[in-house]
N, CA, C and O atoms as CSV, one atom per row, in Angstrom:
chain,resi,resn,atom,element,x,y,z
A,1,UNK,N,N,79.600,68.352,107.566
A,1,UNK,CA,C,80.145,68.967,106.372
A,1,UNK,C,C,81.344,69.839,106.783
A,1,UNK,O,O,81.354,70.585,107.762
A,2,UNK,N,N,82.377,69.647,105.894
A,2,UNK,CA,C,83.589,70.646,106.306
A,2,UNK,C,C,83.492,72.176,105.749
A,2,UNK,O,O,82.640,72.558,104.947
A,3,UNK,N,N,84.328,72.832,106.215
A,3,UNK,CA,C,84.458,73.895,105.636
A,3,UNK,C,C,84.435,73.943,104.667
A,3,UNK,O,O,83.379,74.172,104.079
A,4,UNK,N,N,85.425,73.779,104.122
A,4,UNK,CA,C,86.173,73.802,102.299
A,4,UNK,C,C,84.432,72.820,101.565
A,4,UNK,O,O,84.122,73.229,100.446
A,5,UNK,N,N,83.662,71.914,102.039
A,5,UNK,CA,C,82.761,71.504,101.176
A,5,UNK,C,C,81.692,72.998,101.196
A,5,UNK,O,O,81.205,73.705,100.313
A,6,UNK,N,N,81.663,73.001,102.519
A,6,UNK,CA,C,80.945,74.365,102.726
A,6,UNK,C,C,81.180,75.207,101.666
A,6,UNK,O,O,80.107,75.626,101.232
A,7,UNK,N,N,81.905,75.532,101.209
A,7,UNK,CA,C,82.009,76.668,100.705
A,7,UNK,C,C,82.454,76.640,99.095
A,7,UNK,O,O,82.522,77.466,98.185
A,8,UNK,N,N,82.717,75.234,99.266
A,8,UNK,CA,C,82.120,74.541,97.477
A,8,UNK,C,C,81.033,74.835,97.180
A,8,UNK,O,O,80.799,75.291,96.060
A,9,UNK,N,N,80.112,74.662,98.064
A,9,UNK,CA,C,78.610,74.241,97.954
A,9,UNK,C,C,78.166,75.760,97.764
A,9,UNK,O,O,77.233,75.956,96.986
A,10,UNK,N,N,78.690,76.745,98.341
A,10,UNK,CA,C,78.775,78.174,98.232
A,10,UNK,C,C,78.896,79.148,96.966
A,10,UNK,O,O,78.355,80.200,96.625
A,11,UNK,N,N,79.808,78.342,96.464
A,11,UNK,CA,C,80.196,78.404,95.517
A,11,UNK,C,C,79.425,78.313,94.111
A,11,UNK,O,O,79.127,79.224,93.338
A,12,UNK,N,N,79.210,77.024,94.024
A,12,UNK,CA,C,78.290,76.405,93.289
A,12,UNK,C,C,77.134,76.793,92.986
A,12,UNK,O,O,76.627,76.562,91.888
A,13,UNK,N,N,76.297,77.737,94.361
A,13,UNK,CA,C,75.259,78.181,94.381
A,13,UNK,C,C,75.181,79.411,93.956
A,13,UNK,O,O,74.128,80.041,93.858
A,14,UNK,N,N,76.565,79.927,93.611
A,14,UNK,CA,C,76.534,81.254,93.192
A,14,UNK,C,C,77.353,81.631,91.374
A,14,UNK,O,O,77.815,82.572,90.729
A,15,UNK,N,N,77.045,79.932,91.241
A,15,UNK,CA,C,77.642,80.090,90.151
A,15,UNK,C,C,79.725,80.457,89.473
A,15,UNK,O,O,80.200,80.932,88.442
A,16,UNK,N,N,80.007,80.190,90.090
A,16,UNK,CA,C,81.745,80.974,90.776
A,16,UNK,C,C,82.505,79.683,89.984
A,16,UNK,O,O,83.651,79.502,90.396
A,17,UNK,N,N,82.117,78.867,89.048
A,17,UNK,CA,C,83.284,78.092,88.502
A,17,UNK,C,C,84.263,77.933,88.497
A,17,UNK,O,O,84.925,76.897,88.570
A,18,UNK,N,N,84.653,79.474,88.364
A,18,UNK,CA,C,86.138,79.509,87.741
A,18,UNK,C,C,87.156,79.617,89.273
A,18,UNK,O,O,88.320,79.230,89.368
A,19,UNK,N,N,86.481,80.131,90.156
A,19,UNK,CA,C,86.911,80.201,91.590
A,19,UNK,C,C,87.087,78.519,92.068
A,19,UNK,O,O,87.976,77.991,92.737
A,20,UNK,N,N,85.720,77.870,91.361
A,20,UNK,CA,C,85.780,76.466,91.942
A,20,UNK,C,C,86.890,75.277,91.211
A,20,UNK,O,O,87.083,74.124,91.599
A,21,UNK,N,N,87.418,75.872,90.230
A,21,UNK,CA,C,88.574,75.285,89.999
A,21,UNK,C,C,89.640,75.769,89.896
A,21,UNK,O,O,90.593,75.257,89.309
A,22,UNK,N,N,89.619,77.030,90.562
A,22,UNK,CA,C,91.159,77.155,90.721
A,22,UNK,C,C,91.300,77.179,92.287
A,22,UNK,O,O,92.209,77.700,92.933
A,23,UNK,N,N,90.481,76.675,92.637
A,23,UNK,CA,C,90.129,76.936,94.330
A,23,UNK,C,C,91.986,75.973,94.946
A,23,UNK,O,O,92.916,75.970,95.752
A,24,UNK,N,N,91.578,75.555,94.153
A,24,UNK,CA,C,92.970,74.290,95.506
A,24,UNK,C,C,94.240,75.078,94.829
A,24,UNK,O,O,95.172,75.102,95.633
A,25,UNK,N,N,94.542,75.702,93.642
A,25,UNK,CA,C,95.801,75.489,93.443
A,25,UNK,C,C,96.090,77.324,94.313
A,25,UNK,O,O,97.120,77.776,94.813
A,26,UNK,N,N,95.077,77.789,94.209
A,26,UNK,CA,C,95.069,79.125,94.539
A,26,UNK,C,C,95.669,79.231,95.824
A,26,UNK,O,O,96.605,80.030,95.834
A,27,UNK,N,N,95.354,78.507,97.244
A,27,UNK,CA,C,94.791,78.120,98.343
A,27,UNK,C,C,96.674,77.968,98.524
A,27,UNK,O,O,97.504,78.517,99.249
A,28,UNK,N,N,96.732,76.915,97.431
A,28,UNK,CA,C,98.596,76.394,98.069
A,28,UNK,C,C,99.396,77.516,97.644
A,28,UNK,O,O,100.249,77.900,98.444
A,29,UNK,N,N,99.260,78.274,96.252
A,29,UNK,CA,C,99.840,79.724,96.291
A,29,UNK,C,C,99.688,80.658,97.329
A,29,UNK,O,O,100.641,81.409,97.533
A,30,UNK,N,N,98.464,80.788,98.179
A,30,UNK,CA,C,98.718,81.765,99.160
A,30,UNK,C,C,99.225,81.476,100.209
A,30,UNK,O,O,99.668,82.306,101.002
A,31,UNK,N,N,99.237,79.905,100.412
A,31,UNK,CA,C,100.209,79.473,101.868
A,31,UNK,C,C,101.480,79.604,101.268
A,31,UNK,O,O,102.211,80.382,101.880
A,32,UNK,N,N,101.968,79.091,100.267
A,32,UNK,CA,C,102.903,79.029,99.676
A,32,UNK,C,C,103.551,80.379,99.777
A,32,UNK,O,O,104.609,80.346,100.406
A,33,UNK,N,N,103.163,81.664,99.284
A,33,UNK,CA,C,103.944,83.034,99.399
A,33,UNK,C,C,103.319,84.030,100.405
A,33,UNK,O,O,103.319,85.236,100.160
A,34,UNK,N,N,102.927,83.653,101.241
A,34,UNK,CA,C,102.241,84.187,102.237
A,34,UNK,C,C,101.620,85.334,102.055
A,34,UNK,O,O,102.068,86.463,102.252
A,35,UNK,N,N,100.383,84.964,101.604
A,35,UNK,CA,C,99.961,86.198,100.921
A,35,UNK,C,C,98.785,86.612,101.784
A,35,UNK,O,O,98.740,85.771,102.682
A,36,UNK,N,N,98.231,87.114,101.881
A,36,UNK,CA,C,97.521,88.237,102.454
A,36,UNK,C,C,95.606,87.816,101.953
A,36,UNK,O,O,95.237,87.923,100.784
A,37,UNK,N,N,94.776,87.423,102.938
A,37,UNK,CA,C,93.646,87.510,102.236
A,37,UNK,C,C,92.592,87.951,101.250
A,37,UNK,O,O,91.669,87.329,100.724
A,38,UNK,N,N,93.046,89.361,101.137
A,38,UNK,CA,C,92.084,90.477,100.457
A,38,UNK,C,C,93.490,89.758,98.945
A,38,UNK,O,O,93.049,89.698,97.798
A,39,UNK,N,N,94.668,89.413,99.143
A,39,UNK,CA,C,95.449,89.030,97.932
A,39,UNK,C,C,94.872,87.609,97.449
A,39,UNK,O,O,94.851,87.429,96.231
A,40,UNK,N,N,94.520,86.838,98.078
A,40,UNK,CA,C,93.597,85.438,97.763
A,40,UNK,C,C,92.457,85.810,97.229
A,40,UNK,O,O,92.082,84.982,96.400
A,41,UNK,N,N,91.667,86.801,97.364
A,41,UNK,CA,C,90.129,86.759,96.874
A,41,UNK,C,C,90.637,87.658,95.245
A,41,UNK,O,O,90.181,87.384,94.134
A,42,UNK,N,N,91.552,88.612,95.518
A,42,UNK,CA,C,92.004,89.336,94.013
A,42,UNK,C,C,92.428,88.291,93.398
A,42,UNK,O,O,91.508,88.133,92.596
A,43,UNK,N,N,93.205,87.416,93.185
A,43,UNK,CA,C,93.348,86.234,92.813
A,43,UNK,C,C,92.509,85.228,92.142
A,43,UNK,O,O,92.536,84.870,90.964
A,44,UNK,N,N,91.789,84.852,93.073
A,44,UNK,CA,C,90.535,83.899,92.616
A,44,UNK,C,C,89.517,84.777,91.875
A,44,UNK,O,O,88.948,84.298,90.894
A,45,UNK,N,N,89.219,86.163,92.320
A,45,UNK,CA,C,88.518,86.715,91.702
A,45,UNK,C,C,88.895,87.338,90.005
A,45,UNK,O,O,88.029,87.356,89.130
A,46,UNK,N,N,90.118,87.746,89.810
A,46,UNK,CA,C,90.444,87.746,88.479
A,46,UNK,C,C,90.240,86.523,87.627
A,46,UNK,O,O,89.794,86.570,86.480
A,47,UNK,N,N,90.585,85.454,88.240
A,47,UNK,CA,C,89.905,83.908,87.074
A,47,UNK,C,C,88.285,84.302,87.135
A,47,UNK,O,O,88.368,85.020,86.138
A,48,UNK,N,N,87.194,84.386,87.421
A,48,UNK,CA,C,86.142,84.246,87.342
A,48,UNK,C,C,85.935,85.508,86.261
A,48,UNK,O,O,85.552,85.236,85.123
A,49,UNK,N,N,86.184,86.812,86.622
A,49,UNK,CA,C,86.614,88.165,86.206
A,49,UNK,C,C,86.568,87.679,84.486
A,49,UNK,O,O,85.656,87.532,83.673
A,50,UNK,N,N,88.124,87.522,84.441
A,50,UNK,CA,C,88.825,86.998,83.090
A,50,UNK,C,C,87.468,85.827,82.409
A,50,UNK,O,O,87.148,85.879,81.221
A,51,UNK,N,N,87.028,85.162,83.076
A,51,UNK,CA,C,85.993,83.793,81.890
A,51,UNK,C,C,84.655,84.626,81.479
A,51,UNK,O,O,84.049,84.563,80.409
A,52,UNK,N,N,84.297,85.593,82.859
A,52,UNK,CA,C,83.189,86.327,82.402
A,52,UNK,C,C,83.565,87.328,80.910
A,52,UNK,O,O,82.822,87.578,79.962
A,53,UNK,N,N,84.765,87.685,81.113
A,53,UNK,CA,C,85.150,88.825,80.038
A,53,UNK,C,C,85.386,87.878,78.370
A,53,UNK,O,O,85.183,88.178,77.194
A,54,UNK,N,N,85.886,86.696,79.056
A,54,UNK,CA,C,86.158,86.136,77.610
A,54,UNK,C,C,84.660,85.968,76.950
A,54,UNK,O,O,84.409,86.031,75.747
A,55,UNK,N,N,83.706,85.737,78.035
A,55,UNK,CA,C,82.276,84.572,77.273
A,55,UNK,C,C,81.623,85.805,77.310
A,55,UNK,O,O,80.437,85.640,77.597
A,56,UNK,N,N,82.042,87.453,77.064
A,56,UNK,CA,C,80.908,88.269,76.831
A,56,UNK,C,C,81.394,88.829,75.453
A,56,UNK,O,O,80.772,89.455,74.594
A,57,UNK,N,N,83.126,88.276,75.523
A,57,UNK,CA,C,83.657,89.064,73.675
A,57,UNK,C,C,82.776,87.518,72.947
A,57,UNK,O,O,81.883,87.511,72.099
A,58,UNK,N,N,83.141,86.856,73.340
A,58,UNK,CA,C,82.589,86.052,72.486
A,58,UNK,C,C,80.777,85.997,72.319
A,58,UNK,O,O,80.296,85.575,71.267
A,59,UNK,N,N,79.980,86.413,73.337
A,59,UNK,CA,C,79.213,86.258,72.520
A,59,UNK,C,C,78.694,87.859,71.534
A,59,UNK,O,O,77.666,87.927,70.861
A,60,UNK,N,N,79.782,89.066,71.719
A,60,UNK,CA,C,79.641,90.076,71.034
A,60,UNK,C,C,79.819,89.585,69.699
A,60,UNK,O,O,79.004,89.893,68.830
A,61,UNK,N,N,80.806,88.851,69.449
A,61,UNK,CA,C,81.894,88.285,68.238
A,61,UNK,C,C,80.147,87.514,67.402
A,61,UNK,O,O,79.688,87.924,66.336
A,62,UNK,N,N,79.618,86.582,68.115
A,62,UNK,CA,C,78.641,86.188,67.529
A,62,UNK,C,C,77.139,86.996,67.147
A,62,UNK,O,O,76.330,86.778,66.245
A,63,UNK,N,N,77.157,88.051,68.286
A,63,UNK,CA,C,75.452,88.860,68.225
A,63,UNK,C,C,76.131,89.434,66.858
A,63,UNK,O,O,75.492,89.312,65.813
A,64,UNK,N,N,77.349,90.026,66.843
A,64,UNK,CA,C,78.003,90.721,65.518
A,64,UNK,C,C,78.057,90.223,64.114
A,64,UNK,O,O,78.368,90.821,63.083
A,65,UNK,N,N,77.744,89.194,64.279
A,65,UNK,CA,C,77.561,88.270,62.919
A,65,UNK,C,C,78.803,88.490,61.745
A,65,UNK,O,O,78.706,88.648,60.528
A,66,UNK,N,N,80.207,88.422,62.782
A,66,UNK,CA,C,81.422,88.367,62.330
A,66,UNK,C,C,82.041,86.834,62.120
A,66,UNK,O,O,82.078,86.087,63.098
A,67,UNK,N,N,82.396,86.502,61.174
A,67,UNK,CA,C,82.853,84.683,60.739
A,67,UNK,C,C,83.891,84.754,61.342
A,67,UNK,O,O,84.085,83.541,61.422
A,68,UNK,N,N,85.325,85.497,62.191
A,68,UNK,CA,C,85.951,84.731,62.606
A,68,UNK,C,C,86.295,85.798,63.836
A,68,UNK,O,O,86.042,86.950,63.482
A,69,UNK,N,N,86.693,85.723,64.884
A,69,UNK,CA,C,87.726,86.144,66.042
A,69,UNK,C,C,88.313,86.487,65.619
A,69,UNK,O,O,88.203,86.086,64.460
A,70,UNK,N,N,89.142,87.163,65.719
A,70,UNK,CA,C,90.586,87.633,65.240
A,70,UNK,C,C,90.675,88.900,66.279
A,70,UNK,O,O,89.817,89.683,66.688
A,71,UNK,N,N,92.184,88.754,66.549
A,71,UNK,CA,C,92.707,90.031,67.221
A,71,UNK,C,C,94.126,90.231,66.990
A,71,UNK,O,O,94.772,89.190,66.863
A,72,UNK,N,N,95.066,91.847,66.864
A,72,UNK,CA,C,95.836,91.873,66.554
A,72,UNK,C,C,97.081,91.369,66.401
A,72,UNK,O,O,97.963,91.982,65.799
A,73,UNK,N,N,97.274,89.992,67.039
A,73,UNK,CA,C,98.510,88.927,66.397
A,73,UNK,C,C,97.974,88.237,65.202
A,73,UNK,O,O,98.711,87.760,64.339
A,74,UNK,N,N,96.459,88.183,65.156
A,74,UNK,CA,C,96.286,87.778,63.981
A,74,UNK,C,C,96.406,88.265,62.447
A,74,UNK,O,O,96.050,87.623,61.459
A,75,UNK,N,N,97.036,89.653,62.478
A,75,UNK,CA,C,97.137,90.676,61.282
A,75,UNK,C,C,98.416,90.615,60.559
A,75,UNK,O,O,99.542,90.927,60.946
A,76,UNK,N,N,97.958,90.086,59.272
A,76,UNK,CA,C,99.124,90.361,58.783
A,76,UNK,C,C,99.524,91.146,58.285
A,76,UNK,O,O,98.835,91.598,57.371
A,77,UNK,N,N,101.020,91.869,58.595
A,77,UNK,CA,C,101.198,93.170,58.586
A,77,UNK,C,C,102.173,93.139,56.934
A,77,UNK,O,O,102.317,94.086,56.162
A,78,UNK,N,N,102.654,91.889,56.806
A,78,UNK,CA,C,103.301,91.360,55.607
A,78,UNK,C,C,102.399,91.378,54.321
A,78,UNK,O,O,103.030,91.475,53.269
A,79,UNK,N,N,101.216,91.310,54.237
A,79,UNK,CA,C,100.721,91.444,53.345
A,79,UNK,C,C,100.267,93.095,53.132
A,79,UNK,O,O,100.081,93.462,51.971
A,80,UNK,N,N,100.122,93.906,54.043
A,80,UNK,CA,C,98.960,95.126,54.069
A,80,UNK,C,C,100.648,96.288,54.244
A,80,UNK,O,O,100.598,97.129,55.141
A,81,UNK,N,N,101.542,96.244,53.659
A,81,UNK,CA,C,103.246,96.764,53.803
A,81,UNK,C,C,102.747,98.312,54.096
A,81,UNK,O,O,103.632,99.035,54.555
A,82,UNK,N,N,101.369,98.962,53.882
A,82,UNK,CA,C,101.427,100.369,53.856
A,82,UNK,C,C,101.076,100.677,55.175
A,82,UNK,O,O,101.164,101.847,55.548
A,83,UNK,N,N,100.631,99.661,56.057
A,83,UNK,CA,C,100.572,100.104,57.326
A,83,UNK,C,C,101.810,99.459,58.344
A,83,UNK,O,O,102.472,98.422,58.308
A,84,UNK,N,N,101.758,100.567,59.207
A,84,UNK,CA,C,103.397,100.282,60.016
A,84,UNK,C,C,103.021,99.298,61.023
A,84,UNK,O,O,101.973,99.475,61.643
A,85,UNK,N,N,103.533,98.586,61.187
A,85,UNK,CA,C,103.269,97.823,62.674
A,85,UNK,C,C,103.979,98.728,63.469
A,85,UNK,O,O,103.236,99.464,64.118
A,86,UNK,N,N,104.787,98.852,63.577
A,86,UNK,CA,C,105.345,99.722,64.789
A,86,UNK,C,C,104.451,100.404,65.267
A,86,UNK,O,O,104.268,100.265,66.477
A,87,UNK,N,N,103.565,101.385,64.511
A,87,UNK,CA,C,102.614,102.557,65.032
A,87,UNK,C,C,101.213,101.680,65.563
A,87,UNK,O,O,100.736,102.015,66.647
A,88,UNK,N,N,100.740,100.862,64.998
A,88,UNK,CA,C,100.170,100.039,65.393
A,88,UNK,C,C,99.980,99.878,66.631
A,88,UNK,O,O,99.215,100.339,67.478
A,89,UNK,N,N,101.103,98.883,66.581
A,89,UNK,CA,C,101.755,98.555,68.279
A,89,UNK,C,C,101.844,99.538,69.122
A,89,UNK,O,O,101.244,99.425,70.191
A,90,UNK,N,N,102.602,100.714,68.849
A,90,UNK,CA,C,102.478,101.806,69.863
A,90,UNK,C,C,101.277,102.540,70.207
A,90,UNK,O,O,101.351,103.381,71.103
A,91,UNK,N,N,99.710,102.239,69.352
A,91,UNK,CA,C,98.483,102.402,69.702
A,91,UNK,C,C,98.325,101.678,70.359
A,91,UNK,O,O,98.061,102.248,71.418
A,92,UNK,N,N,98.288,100.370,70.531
A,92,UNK,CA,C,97.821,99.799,71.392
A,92,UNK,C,C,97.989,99.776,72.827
A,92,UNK,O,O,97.178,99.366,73.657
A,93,UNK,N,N,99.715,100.509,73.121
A,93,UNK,CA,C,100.147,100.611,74.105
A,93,UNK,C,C,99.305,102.002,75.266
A,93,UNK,O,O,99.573,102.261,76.440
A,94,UNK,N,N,98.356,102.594,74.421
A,94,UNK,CA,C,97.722,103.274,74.981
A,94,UNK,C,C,98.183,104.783,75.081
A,94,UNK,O,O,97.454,105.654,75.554
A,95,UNK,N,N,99.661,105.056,74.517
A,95,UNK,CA,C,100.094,105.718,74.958
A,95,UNK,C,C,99.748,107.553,75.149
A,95,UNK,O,O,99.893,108.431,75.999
A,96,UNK,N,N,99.056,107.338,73.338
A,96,UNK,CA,C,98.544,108.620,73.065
A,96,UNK,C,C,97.112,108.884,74.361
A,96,UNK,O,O,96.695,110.037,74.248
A,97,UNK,N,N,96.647,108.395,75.043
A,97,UNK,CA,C,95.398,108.450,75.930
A,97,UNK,C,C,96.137,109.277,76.957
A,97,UNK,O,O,95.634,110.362,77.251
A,98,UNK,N,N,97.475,108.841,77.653
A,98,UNK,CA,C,98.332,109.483,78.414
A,98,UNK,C,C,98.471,110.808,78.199
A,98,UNK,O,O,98.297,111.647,79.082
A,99,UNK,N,N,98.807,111.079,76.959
A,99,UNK,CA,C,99.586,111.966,76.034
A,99,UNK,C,C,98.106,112.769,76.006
A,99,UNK,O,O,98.198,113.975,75.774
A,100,UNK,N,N,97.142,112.387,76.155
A,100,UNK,CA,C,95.881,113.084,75.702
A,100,UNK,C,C,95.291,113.514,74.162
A,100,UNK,O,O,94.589,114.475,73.848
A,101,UNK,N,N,95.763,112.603,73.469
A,101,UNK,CA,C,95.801,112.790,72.078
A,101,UNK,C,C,94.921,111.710,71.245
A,101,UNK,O,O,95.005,110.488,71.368
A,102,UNK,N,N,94.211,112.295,70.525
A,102,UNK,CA,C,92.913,111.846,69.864
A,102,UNK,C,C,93.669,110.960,68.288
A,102,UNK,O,O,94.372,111.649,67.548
A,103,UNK,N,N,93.430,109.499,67.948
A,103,UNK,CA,C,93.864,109.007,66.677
A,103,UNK,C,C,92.637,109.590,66.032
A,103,UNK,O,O,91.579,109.922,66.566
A,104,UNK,N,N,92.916,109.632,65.066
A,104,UNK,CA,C,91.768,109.918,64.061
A,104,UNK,C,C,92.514,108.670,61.903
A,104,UNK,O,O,93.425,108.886,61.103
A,105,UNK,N,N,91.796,107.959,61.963
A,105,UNK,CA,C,92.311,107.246,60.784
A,105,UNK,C,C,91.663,107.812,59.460
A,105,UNK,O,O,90.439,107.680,59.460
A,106,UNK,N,N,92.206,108.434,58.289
A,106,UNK,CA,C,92.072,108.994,57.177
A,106,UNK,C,C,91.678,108.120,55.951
A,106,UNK,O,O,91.941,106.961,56.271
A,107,UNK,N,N,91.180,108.152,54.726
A,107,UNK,CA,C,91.045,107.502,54.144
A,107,UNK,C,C,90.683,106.410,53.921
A,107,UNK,O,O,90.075,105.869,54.844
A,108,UNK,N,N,90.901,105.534,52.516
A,108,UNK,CA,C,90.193,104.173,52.516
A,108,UNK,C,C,90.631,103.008,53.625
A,108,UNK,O,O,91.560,103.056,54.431
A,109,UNK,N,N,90.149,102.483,53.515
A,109,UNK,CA,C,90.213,101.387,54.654
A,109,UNK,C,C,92.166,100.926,54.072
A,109,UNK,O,O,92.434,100.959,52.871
A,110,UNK,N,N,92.723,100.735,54.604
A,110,UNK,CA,C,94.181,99.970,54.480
A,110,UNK,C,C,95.225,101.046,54.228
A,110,UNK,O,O,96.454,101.041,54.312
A,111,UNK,N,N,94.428,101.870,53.927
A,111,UNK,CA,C,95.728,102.998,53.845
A,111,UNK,C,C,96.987,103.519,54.562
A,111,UNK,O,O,97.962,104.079,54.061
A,112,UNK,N,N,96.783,103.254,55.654
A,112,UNK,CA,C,97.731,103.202,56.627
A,112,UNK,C,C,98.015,105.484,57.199
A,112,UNK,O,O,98.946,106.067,57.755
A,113,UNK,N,N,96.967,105.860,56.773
A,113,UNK,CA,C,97.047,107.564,57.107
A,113,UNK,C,C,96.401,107.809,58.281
A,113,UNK,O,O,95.186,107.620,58.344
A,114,UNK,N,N,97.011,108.195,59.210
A,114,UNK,CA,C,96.036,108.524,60.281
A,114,UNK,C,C,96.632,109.840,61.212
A,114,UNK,O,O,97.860,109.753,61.183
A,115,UNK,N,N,96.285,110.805,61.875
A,115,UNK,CA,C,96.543,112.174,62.228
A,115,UNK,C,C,96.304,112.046,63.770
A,115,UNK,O,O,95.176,111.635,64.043
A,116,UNK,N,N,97.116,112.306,64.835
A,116,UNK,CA,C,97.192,112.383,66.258
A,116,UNK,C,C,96.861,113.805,66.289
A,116,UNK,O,O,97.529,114.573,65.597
A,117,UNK,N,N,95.953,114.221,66.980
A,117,UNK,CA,C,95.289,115.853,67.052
A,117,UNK,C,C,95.912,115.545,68.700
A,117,UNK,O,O,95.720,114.549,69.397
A,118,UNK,N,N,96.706,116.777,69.007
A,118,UNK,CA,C,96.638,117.306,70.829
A,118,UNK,C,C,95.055,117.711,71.446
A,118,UNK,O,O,94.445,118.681,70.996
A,119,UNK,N,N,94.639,117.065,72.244
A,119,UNK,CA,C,93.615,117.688,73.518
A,119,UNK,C,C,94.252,119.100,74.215
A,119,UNK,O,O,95.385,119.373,74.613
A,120,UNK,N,N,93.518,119.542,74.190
A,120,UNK,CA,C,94.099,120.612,74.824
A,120,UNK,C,C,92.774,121.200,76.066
A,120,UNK,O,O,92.998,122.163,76.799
């Protein structure tokens, strides 16, 4: 048995899918830019990382007994005109967390009112 089956078989036994198919293209990227080992396993390890994270929103999305996925490209901001996308967007960017500043959203649902309090 070769190595590389070796460690299919390794693989396999540990459940690592997502490692086991990105195994070859990964392998020619790190010869390819000469990358550094502990940079090959961050690599392979973010694909496995990333499928675990997708197949745990999804099955939140379902224990939640929500009818569709949706995430913020899916919003239309054209229909709902009282909320800004801009501010939106600049929540998402995280920025107020930096800033140390608490959103707090006001009123009925769509209203588009919401108050940034300072941490202090």
């Amino acid at each position: 048995m070769t190595e590389h089956e070796q460690l299919i078989r390794n693989l396999e036994y540990l459940k690592l899918n997502e490692i086991i198919s990105h195994l070859g293209d990964t392998v020619d990227f790190i010869t390819k830019n000469s990358l550094s080992f502990e940079q090959g396993l961050i690599k392979l390890t973010n694909y496995e990382i990333d499928q675990k994270e997708a197949k745990l929103i999804r099955a939140m999305v379902k224990t939640g007994a929500f009818p569709h996925h949706k995430e913020i490209d899916d919003f239309d901001f054209e229909f709902q005109e009282s909320i800004s996308q801009a501010q939106i967007m600049d929540f998402l960017s995280h920025r107020f967390i930096h800033e140390k500043e608490n959103i707090i959203f006001l009123g009925n649902s769509g209203v588009g009112n919401y108050v940034k309090l300072k941490i202090m």
